[in-house]
C-alpha positions as a printed Julia matrix, in Angstrom:
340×3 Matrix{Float64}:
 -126.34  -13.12  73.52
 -128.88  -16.29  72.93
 -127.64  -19.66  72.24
 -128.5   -20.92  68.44
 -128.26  -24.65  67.88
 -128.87  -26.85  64.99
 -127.99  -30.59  65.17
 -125.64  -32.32  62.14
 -127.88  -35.46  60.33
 -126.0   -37.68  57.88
 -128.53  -40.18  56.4
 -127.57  -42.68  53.57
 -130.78  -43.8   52.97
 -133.54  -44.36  50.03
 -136.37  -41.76  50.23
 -138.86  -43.14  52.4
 -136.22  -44.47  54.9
 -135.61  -40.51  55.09
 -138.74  -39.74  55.61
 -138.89  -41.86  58.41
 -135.81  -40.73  59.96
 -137.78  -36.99  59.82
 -140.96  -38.42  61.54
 -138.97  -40.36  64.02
 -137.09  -36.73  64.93
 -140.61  -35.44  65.16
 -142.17  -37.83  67.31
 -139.05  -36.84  69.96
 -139.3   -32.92  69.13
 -143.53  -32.82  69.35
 -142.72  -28.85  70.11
 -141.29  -28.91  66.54
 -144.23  -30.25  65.16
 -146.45  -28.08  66.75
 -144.48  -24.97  64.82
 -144.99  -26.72  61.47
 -148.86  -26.28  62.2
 -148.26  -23.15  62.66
 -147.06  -21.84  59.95
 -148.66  -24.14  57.42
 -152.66  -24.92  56.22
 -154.21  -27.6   57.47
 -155.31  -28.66  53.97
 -153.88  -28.4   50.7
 -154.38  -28.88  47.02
 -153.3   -32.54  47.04
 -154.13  -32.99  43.24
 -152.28  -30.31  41.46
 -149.04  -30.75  44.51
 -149.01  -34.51  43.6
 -149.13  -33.71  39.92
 -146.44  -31.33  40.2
 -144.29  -33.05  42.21
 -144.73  -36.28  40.26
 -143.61  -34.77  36.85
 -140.82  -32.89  38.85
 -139.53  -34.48  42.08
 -141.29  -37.81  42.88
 -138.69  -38.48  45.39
 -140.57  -35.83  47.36
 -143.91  -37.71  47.3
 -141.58  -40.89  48.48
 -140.16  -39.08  51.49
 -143.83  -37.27  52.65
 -145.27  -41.12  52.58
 -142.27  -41.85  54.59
 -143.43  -39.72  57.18
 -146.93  -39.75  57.05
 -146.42  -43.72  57.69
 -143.88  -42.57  60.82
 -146.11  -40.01  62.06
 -149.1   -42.15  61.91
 -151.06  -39.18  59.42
 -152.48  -38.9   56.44
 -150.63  -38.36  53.79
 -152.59  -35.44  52.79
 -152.07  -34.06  56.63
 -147.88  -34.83  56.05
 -148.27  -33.21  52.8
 -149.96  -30.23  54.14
 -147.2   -29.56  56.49
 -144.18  -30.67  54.68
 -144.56  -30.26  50.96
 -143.58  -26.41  50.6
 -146.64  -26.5   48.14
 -149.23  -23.6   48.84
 -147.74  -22.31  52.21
 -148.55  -18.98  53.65
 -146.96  -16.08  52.52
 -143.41  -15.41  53.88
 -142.57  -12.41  56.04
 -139.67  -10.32  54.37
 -135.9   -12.28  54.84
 -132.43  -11.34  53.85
 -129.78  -13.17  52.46
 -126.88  -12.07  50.3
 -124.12  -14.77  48.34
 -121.56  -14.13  46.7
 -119.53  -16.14  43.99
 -115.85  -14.7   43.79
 -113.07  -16.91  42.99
 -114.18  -20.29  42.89
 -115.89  -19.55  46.31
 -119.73  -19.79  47.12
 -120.55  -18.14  50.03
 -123.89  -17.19  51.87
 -125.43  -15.74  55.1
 -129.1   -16.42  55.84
 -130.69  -13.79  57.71
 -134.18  -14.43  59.16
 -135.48  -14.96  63.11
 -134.79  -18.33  64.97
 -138.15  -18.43  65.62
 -138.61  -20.0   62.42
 -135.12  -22.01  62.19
 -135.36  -25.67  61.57
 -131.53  -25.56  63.22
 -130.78  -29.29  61.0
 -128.08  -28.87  58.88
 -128.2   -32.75  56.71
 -125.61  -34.47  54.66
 -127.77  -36.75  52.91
 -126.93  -39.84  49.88
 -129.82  -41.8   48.38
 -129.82  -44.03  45.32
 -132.63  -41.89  44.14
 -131.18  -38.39  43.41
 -127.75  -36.88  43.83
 -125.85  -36.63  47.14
 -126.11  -33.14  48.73
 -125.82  -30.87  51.8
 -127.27  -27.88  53.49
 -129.55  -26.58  56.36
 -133.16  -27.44  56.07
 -136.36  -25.97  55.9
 -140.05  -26.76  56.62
 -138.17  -29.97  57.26
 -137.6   -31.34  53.89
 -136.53  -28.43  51.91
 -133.36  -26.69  52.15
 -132.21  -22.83  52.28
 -129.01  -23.71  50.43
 -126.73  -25.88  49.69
 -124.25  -28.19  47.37
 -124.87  -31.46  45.6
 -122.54  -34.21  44.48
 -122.4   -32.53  41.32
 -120.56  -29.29  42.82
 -123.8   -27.4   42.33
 -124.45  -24.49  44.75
 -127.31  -23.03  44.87
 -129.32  -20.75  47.72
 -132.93  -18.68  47.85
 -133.73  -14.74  48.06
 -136.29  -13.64  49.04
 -137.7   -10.77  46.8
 -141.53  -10.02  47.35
 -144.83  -11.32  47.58
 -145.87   -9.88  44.63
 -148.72  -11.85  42.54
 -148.33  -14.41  45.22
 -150.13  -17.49  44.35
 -151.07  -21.18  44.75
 -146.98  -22.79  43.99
 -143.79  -23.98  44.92
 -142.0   -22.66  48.21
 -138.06  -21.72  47.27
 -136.61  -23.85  49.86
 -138.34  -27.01  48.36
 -137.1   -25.47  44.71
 -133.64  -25.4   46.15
 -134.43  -29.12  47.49
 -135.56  -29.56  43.29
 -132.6   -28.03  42.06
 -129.74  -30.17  44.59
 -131.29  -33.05  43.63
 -131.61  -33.17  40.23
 -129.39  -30.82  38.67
 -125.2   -31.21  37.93
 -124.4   -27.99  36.01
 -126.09  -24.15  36.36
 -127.65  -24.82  32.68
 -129.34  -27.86  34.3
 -131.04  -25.76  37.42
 -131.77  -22.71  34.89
 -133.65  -25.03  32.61
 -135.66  -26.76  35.84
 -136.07  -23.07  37.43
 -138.08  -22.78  33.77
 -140.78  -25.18  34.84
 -141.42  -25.01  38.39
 -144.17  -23.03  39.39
 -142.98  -20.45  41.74
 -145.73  -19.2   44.64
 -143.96  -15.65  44.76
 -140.83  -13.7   43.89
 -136.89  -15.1   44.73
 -133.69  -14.89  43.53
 -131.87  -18.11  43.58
 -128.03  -17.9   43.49
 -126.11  -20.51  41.5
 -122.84  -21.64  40.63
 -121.15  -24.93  39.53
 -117.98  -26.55  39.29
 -117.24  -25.08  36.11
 -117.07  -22.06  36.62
 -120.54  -20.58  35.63
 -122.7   -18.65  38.04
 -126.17  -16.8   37.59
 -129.01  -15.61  39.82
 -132.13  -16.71  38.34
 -135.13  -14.38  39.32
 -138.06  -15.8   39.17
 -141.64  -15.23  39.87
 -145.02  -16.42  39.5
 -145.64  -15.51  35.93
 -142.08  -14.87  34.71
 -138.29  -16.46  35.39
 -135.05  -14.36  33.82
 -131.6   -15.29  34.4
 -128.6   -12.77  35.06
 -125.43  -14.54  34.36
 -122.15  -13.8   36.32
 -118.81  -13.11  34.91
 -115.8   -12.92  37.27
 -118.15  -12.96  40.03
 -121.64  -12.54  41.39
 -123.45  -11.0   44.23
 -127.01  -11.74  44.8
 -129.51   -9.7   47.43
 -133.31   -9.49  48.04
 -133.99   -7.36  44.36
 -134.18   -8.06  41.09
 -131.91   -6.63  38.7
 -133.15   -7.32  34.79
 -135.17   -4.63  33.26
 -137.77   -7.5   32.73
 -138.42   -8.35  36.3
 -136.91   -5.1   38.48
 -140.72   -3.92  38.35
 -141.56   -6.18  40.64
 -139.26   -5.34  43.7
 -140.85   -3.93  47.13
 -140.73   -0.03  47.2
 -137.59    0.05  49.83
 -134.79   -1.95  48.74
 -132.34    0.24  49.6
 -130.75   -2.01  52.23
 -130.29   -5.13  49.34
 -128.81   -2.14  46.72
 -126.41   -1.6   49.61
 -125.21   -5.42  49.92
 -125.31   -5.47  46.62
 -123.22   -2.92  45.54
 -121.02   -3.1   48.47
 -120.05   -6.86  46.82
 -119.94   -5.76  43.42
 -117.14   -3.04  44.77
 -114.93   -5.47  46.07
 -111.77   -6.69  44.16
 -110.04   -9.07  46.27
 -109.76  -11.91  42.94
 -106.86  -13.41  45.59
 -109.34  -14.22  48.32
 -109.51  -17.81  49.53
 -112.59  -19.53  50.91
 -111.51  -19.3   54.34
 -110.85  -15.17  54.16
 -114.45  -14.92  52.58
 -115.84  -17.05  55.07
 -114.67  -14.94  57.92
 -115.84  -11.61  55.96
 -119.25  -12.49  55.81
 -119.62  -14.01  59.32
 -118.15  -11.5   61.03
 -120.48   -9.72  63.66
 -118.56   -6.4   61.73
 -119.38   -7.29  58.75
 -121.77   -5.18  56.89
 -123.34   -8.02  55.45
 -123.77   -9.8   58.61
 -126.86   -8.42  60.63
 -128.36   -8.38  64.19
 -132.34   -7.38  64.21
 -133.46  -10.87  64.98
 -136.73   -9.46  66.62
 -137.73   -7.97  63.46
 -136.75  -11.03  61.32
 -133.41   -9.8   59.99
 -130.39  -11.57  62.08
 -127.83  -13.32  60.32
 -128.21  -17.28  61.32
 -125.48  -18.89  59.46
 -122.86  -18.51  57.02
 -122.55  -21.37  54.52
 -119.0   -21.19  51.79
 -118.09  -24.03  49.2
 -114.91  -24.23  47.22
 -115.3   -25.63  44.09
 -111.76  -26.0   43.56
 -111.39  -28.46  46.84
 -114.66  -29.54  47.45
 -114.51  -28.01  51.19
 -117.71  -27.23  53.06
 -117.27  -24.66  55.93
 -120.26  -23.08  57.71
 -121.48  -21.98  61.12
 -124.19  -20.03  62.97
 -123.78  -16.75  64.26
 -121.37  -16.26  66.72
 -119.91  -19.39  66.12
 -116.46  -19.82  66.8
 -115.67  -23.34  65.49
 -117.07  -23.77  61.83
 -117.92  -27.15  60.71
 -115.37  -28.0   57.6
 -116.32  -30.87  55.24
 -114.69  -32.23  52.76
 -117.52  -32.92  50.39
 -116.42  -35.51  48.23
 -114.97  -37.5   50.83
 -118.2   -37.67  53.13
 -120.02  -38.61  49.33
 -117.01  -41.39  48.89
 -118.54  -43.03  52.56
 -116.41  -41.32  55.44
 -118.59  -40.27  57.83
 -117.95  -36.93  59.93
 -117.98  -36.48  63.71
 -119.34  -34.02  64.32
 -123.12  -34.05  65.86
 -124.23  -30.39  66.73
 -123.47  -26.57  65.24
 -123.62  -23.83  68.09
 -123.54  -20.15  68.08
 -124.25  -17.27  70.3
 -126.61  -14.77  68.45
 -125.09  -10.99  68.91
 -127.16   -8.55  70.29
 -130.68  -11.26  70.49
């Protein structure tokens, strides 16, 4: 097994304070920094990101200048490595959710190699309060706002992949900005998406969808009693669009869809998706398809649990309380990945 770690942040700050905070975490983790170069371009198209980002999320732009200014770059050289605008196409990743019974509930599977390992609890005066794991430091693979929206990325392909928004900073977009699944449906609208995802959704009201979406086309596939969301797309409109083997994603897919357990509580879905014997939970790490954490929300309680693989101890939040101004205590999520 191989140790996973990824360290707790809780930051009640405006959006440049945060974007210190990030550069100051930088300027101790210069290893870290050297990955974002990596896996970003050095230069970007600075006009059309800042127009984008200033119709849609100028908090953004506020938390880049925040760590350009801590970083001592440019902003164009923050931008460039922290935006999610125009980055390089993604290798394949798995993820599956599923919304069953006022549950939300998620496993990310990718490599660690490319694991932020921050999972942030963040308030600011300038969008809503939310919480998740980030990625490419500012954006997030899932998560839950103030609001009780949930919301997470799937990857799909890199079909028609063009100049546009990364998911995980859509995601960022969408926890910000929007209380209701109508809200982040209508926002999914006007983003424009680099390549193909799914993004699953629910809200406190009961209403889920996974809203595929691509570079030249978004459709929406609303949930009844439940929803399970993989790497494919499902509407007639978009299904043309899916890689020629999905037959692993039809598999988590269907295997969810199968299930009637309407009397499951959070904490027995939890434990189905992160265990190592779950069939949704997976183990190729070297070839970019382990299972790094498991992330559930209740909407009934407003209860966060999540963990990495092979965690024993989940972190459990009560959401609204931490949003309300108790702190938690925790500092650091560990896990042992099975089989790395």
């Amino acid at each position: 097994m191989t140790k996973l770690q990824a360290q707790i942040w809780q930051l009640r700050k405006n959006s440049f304070e945060i974007g210190q905070k990030y550069g100051l975490f930088l300027k101790k983790n210069p290893k870290a920094l050297e990955i974002y170069k990596q896996v970003t371009k050095p230069e970007i198209d600075m006009r059309n990101m800042e127009a984008i980002y200033l119709e849609l999320a100028p908090n953004i732009l506020e938390e880049l200048q925040g760590l350009a200014d801590t970083l001592e770059v440019s902003f164009a050289e923050a931008s460039a490595l922290f935006s999610g605008y125009d980055v390089p196409k993604t290798k394949a990743m798995g993820c599956t959710t599923w919304i069953n019974n006022g549950v939300y509930t998620r496993n990310y599977d990718f490599s660690p190699l490319l694991y932020d390992g921050i999972f942030s609890l963040v308030q600011s005066k300038n969008h809503y309060a939310s919480a998740g794991y980030n990625l490419q430091l500012i954006g997030r693979h899932d998560g839950i706002n103030e609001k009780g929206l949930a919301i997470g990325f799937h990857f799909v392909n890199n079909d028609g992949y063009t100049k546009g928004v990364s998911p995980w900073i859509t995601c960022r977009m969408v926890l910000d900005q929007c209380a209701t699944v109508e809200d982040a449906v209508k926002l999914l609208g006007t983003i424009p998406h680099a390549n193909c995802y799914n993004f699953s959704i629910g809200d406190k009201l009961g209403n889920k969808a996974a809203v595929e979406t691509s570079p030249d086309n978004v459709k929406v596939r609303w949930g009844q009693e439940s929803l399970a969301c993989a790497n494919h797309f499902i509407t007639e409109a978009m299904s043309g669009k899916n890689r020629a083997n999905i037959e692993g994603s039809l598999k988590r897919q269907r295997h969810l869809e199968q299930r009637n357990h309407p009397s499951w509580q959070q904490q027995e879905i939890f434990d189905y998706f992160r265990a190592d014997s779950s069939p949704l939970f997976f183990t190729d790490y070297e070839h970019f398809f382990g299972t790094l954490h498991t992330f559930s929300y209740s909407f009934k309680d407003h209860t966060i649990m999540t963990c990495l693989a092979g965690g024993n101890e989940p972190l459990v939040v009560d959401f609204k309380k931490w949003v309300e101004g108790e702190n938690i205590s925790a500092i650091e999520l560990t896990g042992n990945m099975p089989n790395a």
